[in-house]
N, C-alpha and C positions, 0 to 999 in steps of 0.2 A: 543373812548370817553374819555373826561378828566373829572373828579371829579371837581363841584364846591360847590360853596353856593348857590348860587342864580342863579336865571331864568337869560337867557341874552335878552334883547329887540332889536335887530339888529339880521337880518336874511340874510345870502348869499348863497343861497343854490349852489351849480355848477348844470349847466347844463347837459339835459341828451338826448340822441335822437336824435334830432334834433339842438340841440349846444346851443338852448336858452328856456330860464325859461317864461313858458305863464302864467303870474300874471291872467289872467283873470279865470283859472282853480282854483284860490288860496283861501283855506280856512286858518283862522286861529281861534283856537278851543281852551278855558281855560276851565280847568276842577279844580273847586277849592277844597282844602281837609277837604274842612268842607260838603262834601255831597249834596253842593247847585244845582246838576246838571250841563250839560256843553254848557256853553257860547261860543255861535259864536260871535266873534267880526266882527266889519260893517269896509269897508273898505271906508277911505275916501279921497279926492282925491290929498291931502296933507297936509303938518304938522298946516296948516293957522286953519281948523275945527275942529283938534283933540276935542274928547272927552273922557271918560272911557269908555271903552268894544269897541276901534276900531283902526286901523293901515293903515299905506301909503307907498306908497313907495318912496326914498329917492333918488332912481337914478333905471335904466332899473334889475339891481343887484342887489338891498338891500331890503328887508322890514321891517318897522322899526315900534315898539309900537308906541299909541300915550303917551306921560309923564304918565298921571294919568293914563292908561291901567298899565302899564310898573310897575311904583309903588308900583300898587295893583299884578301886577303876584309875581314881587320881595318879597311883605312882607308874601305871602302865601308859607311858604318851603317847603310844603309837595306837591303843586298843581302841573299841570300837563299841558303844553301847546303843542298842536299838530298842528303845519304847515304842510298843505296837498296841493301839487301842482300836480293836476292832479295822478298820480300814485306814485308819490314822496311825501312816506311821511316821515318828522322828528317828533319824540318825545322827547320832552326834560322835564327834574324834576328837582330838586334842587340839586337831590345827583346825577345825572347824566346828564351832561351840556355839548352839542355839543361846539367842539371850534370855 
């Protein structure tokens, strides 16, 4: 793990198992640190519909916040975002930022 400041909005997980990442298994989950409970963000079907509270993918590899999701993960330092693909899951916080 490498120490950051902020959340990162681009996701590449590597693959595991089977040598490729099934986005269809894919949650992604904000938990903000003011106690608001936690946010499933909607996945949509690229950058064209972003909205706040959802994400796309960017190529077969990447999954990427939409801007104003992204923003609002960034300006919360304390919160808490969990990408879960099938039985891979990442957690990532402010003070501990996958590379």
């Amino acid at each position: 793990m490498v120490q950051g400041s902020v959340l990162r909005c681009t996701y590449s997980p590597e693959p595991t198992g089977s040598g490729t990442v099934d986005w269809n298994k894919a949650a992604v989950i904000f938990e903000p640190s003011n106690n608001g409970g936690l946010e499933s963000m909607e996945r949509v079907p690229n950058a064209g519909p972003c909205v706040d509270g959802a994400y796309y993918l960017e190529d077969e590899d990447t999954l990427s916040l939409c801007p104003a999701a992204c923003d609002r993960v960034r300006m919360d330092e304390a919160g808490k975002l969990t990408l879960r693909i099938g039985r891979l899951i990442v957690v990532t916080s402010a003070l501990s930022v996958w590379p």
